[in-house]
C-alpha positions in Angstrom: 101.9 -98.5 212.9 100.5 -101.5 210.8 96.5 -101.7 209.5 95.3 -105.0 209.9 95.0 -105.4 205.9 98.6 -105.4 206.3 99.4 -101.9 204.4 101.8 -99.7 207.1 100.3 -96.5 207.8 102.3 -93.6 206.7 102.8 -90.5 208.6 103.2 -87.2 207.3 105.3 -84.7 208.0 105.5 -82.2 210.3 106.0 -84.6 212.9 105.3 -83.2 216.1 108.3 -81.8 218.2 111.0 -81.9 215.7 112.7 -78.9 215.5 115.6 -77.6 213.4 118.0 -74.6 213.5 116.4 -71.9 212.1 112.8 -71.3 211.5 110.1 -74.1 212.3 109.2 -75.6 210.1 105.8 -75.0 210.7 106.5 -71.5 209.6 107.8 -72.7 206.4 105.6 -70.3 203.4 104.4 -72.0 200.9 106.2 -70.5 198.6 109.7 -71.7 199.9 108.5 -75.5 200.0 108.0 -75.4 196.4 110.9 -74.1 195.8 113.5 -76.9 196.7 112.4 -80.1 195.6 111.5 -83.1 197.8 114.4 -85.0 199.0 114.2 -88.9 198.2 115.5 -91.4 201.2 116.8 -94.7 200.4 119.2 -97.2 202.8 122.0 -99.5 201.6 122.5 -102.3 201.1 118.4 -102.6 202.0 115.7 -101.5 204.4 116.0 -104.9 205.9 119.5 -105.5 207.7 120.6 -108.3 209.5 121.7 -107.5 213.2 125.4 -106.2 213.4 126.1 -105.8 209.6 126.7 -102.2 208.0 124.4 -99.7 206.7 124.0 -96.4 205.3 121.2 -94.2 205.1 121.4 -91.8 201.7 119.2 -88.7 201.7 119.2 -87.2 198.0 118.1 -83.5 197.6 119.3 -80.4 195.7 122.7 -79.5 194.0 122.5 -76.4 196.3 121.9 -78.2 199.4 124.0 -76.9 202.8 123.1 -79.4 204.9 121.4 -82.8 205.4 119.2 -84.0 208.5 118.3 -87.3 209.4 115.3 -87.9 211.4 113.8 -90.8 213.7 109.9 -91.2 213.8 109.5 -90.3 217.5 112.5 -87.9 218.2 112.2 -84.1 218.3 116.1 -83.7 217.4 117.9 -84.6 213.8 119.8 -88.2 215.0 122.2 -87.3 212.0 123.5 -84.8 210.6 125.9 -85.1 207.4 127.4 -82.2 204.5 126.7 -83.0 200.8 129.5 -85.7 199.0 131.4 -83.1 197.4 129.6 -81.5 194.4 127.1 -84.3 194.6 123.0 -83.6 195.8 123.3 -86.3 198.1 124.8 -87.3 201.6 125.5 -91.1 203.4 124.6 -91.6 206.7 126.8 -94.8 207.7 126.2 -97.0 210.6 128.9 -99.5 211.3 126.8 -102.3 212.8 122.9 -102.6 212.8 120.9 -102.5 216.3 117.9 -103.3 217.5 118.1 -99.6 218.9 118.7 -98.3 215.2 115.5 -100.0 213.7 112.6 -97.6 213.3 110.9 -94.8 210.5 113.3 -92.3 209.0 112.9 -89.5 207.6 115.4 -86.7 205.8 115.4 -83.5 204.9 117.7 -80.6 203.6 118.4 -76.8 203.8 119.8 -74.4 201.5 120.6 -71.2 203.6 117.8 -70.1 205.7 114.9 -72.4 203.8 114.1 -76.0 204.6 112.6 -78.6 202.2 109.5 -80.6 202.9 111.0 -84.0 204.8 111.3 -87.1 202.7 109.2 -89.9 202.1 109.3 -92.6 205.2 111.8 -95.3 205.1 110.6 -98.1 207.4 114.5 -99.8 208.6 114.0 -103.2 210.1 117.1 -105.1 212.0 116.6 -109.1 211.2 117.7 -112.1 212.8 115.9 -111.1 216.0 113.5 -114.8 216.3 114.4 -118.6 214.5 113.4 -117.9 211.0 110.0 -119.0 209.8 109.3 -121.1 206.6 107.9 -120.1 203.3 107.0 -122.1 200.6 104.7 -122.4 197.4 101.1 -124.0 197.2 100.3 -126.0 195.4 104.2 -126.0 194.1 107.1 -123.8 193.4 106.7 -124.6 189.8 104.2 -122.5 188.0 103.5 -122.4 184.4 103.3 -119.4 182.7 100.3 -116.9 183.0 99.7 -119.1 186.2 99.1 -117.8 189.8 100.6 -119.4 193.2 99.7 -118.7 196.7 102.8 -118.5 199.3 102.6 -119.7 202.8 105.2 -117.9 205.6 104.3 -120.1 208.6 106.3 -120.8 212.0 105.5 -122.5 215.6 106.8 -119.2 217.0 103.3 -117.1 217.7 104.0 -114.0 215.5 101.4 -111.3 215.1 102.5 -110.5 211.7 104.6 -112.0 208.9 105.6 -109.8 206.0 106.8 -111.0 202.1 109.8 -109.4 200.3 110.9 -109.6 197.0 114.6 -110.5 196.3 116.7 -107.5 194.7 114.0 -104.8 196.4 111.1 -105.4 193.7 107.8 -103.1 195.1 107.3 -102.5 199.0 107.1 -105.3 201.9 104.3 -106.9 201.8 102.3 -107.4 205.6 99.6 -109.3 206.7 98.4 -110.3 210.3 98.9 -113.9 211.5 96.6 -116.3 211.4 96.6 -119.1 214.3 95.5 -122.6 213.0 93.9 -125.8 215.3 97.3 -126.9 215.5 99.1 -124.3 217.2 101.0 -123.9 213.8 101.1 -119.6 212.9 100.9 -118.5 209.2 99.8 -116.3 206.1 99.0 -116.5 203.0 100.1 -114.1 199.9 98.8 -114.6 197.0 101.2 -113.9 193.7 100.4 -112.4 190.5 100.2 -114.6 187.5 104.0 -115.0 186.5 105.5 -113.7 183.3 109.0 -115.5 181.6 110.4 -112.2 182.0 110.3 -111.9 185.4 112.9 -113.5 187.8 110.4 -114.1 190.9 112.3 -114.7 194.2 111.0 -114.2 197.7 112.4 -114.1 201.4 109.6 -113.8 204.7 110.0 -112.9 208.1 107.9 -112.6 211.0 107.5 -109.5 213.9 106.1 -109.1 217.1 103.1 -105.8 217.3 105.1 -104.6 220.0 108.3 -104.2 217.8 107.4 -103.8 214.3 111.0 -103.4 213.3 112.4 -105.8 214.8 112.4 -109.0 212.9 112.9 -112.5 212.7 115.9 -114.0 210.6 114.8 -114.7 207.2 113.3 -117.4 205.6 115.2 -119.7 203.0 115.2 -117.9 200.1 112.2 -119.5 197.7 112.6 -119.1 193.4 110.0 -119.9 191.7 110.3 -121.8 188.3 108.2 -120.7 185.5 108.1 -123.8 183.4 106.6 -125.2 180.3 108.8 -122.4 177.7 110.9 -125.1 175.6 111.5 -129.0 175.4 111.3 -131.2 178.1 114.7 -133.3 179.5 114.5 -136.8 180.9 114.5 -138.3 184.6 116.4 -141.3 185.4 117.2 -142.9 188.8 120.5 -145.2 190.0 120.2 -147.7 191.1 116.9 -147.8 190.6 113.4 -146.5 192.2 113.1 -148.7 194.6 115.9 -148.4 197.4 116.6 -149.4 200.9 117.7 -146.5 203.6 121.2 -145.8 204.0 122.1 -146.4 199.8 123.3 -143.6 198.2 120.3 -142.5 194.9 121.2 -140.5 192.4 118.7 -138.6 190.2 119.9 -138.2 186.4 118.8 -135.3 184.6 119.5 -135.4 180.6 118.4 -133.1 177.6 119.6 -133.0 174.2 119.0 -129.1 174.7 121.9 -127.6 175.6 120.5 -125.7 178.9 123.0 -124.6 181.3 121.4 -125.2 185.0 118.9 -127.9 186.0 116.3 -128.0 188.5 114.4 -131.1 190.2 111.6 -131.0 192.4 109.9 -133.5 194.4 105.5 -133.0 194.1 103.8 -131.9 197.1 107.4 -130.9 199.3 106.9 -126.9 198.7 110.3 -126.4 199.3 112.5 -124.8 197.0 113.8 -127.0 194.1 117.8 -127.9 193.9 120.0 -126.5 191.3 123.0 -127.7 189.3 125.1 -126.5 186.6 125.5 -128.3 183.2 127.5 -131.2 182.9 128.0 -132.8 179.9 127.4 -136.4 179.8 128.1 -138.3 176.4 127.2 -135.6 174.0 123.8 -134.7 176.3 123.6 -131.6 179.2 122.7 -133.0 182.5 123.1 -132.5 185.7 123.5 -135.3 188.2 121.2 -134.8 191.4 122.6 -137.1 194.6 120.1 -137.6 197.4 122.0 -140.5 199.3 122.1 -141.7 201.7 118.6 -142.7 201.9 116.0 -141.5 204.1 112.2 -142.1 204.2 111.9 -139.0 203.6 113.3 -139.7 200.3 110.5 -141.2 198.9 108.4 -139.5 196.8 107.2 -138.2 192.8 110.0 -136.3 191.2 110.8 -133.6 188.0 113.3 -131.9 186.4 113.7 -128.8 184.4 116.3 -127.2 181.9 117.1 -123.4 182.1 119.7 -121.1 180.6 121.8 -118.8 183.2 120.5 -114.9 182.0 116.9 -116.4 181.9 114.0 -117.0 184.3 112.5 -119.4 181.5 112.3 -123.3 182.2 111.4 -126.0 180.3 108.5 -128.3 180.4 108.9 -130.3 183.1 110.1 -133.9 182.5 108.0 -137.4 183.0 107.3 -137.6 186.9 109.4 -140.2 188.3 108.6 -142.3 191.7 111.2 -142.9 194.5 110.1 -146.0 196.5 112.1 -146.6 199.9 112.0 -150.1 200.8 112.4 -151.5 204.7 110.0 -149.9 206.8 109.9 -151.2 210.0 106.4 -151.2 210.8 105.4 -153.3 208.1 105.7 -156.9 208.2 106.8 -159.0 205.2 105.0 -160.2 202.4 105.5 -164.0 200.8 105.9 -164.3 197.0 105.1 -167.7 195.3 104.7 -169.1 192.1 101.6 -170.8 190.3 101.3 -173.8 189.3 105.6 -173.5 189.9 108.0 -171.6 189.6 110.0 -174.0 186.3 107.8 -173.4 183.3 107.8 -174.2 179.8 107.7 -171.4 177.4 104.1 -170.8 176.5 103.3 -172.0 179.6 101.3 -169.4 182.0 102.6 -168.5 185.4 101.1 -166.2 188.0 103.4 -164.9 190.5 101.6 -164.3 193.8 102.3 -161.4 196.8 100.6 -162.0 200.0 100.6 -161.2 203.8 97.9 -162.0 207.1 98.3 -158.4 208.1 96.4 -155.3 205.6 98.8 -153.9 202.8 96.4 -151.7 200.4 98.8 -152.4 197.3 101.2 -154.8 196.6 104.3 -154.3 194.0 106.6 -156.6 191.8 110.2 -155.8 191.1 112.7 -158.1 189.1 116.2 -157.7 189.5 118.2 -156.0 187.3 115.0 -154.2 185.5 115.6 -150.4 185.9 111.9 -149.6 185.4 109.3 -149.1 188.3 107.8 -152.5 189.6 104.7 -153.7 188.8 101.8 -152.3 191.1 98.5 -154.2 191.9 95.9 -153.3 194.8 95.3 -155.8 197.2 92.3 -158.6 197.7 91.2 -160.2 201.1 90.9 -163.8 200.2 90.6 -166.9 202.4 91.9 -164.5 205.7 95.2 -163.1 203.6 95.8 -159.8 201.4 97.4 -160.4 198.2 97.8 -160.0 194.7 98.3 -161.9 191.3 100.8 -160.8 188.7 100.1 -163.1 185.7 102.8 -163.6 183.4 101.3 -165.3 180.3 102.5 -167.1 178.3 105.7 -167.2 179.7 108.7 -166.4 177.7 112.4 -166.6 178.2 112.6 -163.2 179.2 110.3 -163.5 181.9 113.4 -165.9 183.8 115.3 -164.4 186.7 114.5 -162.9 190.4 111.6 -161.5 191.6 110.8 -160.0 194.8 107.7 -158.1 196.3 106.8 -155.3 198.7 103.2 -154.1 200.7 102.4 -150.3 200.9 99.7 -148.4 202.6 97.5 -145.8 200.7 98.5 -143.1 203.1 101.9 -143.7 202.7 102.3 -145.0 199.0 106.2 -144.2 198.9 107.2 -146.3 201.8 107.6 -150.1 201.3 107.9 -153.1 203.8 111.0 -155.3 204.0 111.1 -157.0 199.9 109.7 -161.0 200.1 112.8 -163.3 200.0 113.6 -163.6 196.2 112.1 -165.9 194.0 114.0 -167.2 190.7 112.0 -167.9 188.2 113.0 -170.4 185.5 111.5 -170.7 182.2 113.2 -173.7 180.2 113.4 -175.0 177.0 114.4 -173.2 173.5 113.2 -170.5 172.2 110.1 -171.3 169.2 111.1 -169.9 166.1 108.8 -169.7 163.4 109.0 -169.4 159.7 106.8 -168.6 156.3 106.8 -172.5 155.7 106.5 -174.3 158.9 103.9 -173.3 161.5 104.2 -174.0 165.1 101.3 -174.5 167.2 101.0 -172.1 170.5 99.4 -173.1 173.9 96.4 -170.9 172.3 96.1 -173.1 169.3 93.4 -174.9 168.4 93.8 -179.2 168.6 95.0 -180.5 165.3 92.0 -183.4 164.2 93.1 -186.3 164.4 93.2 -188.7 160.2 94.5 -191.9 161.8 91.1 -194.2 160.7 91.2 -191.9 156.6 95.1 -192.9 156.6 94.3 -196.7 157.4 91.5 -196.8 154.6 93.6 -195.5 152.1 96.0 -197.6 152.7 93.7 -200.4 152.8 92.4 -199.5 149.1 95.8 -199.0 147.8 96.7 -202.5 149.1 93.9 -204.2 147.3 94.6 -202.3 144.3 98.1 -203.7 144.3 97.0 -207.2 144.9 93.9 -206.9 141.8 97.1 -205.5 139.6 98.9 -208.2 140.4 96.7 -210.9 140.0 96.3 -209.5 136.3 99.7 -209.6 135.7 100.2 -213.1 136.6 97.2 -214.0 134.1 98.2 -211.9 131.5 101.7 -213.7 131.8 100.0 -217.0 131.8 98.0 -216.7 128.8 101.1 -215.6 126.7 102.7 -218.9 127.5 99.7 -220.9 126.6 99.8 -219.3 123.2 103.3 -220.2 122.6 102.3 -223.8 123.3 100.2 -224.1 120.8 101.8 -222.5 118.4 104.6 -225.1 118.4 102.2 -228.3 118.2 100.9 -226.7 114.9 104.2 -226.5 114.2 105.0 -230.1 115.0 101.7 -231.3 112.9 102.9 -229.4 110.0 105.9 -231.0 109.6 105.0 -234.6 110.0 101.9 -234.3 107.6 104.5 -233.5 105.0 106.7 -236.5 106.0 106.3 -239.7 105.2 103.9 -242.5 107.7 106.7 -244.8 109.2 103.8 -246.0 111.9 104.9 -243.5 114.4 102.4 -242.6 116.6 103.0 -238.8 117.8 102.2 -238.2 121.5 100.4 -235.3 122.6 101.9 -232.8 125.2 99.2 -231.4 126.6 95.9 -233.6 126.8 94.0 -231.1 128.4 93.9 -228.4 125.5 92.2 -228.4 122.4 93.7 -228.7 119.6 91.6 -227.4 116.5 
């Protein structure tokens, strides 16, 4: 029977109406069940066996055992009974194929002669694959740093009365606890774990029973590890083709570390369900592991991780740089238009503003350009003049800003879906690139205006005219009084020479009348 805190209630031996050859074992002294020690039960390959597969029930007593019994909570008479192995303290009970019949509380227990030992501990047997499995995963995630503490949730449609929790590889007892029934119809529990420790390799299976059949179980659960992250470097996350894609393409997740970690893990935020694994594979000097999700679903879309671990470890690295998948083309959304303002030819230095708008409600709007492996440009919507849309300034324009742009709409409950891309838009930015250098500067569209020396330029040149012209004019009488002199000079000369001649009644004529000869 089960407690409603979910611990099973243990019964203790004797169990009513069993009976052995020999004495009762009520009459068993005191003495005598001291004397042989208390046998231990265990079952092979677990207490939990899937219906039709083998198992074998072990009972380990005394070196001096005769005989082992096997026992069945409920029946008066031993259902087995079984010699020792040879000179072993232990006998096998084998069952060739697992029934519901079989499931149930054993017990064993041994005699040496004409004394019995006490019976065994219980071991609870359960037959699975009974009812559709249920579905266990880890809130708020399977990834849990460590010293951290995560709650799981076994949960099914089915209407179980109980679901229990098991540890892979048999670590501590079943865990039970009653069902609880949401608004929904949906049935579930909720075990909390223990803070997680690096040395522990924490991996869990559920199941869920009926009260009427406690050992009869559903089939299990996918088997849920968790990842205990955060113990060494972080790797990188990279997409092909890129984060935004359109249903049906295949998407590849690349996971690269210059750590040379032999398995990688990637998990998608808020899924809960268990994260995929890959072996190393060396890409270009790097580990990595190469995660293909194609073709594409909606159910694609979504924030993604990866982690680094080495085989023989439970430790994982920090987790790498989230990475968003964006699935383009949902049918319920209509299209968005993407324009250009003031146009879509600009000069460099120019400024542009790319516009994304639709009549019907988008709560965001994003920009992707073609050929740009980075995620696109995100902007929430305005309502203006009866539309939704948003500006994506590009300013000032450069060279690189040329090619094709396109733009989606997404809704705030679903961020990771996308309407049908805006029919592309090339954007062409002409003219050469501006170069500067130390000597020349080149003026920017955020330049100040240059002032303007037109009227200073035309005075100087004014002044330097007249100055030319007054230089000249004293030239020209600087040359003319020269030649005057000269004049002069030679009538002296002429007057000289005839005073000393003799008078013939010449009379000498004057060259120049105007000047005054002294």
């Amino acid at each position: 029977m089960l407690s409603k805190g979910g611990d099973l209630l243990r019964s203790h031996w004797p169990l009513t109406g069993i009976s052995l050859p020999g004495p009762r074992l009520g009459q068993m002294t005191h003495v005598q069940a001291e004397t042989l020690l208390t046998p231990i039960i265990w079952a092979e390959p677990g207490p939990e066996v899937a219906q039709g597969k083998p198992v074998s029930i072990w009972c380990q007593g005394s070196q001096h055992a005769d005989q082992y019994f096997l026992y069945r909570e409920g029946v008066s008479e031993p259902l087995r009974r079984e010699f020792p192995m040879g000179p072993s303290n232990k006998a096998k009970f084998p069952f060739s194929h697992m029934t519901y019949n079989l499931a149930g509380r054993y017990f064993c227990l041994y005699h040496r002669r004409t004394r019995r030992s006490v019976p065994s501990k219980p071991l609870d047997l359960a037959v699975t694959g009974m009812f559709n499995k249920p579905s266990l995963v880890a809130l708020p995630s399977p990834i849990v740093t460590s010293g951290g503490s995560v709650t799981l949730q076994c949960g099914s449609w089915q209407a179980f009365d109980w679901f229990v929790l098991c540890s892979e590889g048999g670590e501590g007892h079943p865990r039970h606890l009653d069902a609880q029934h949401q608004a929904d119809g949906w049935f579930q529990a909720l075990f909390p774990v223990d803070p997680m420790s690096p040395s522990h390799r924490p991996t869990y299976r559920c199941y869920g029973y009926f009260s009427s059949s406690p050992y009869v179980w559903s089939t299990s659960s996918l088997i849920l590890e968790l990842l205990i992250s955060g113990v060494s470097r972080k790797p990188s996350l990279s997409v092909l083709p890129g984060p935004v894609v359109a249903p049906g393409q295949s998407l590849t997740l690349q996971c690269r570390s210059d750590v040379s970690y032999d398995r990688f893990a990637l998990s998608k935020e808020g899924a809960g369900d268990p994260p995929q694994y890959l072996a190393r594979q060396l890409q270009e000097g790097l580990s990595g592991a190469d995660f293909a999700l194609g073709p594409v679903r909606p159910s694609h879309g979504g924030r993604y991780t990866c982690y680094g671990g080495h085989t023989l470890s439970s430790k994982w690295s920090a987790p790498s740089d989230l990475l968003d998948i964006l699935v383009a083309g949902e049918e319920s959304y209509p299209t968005p238009t993407l324009s250009a303002w003031p146009s879509p030819t600009v000069a460099p230095g120019e400024n542009v503003t790319l516009r994304c708008q639709s009549p019907s409600l988008f709560d965001a709007f994003l920009l992707s350009k073609e050929g740009e492996a980075g995620p696109p440009l995100h902007l929430r919507s305005q309502h203006q003049d009866g539309v939704f849309q948003a500006n994506f300034p590009l300013r000032p324009a450069t060279l690189d800003h040329g090619g094709t742009y396109r733009c989606y709409g997404s809704l705030g409950s679903t961020p990771f879906l996308l309407s049908h891309p805006s029919d592309p838009l090339e954007l062409v930015v002409t003219g050469a690139a501006v170069t500067l250098t130390p000597s020349v500067q080149t003026p920017d569209s955020t330049s100040a205006p240059l002032p303007d020396h037109t009227l200073e330029n035309l005075i100087r040149m004014g002044l330097s005219t007249l100055v030319l012209v007054a230089l000249a004019v004293w030239v020209f009488q600087a040359w003319h009084s020269q030649r005057g002199s000269h004049a002069v000079l030679s009538v002296r000369e002429a007057r000289t020479k005839a005073g000393n001649a003799p008078q013939r009644g010449l009379l000498y004529h004057q060259p120049y009348p105007c000047l005054a000869v002294p």
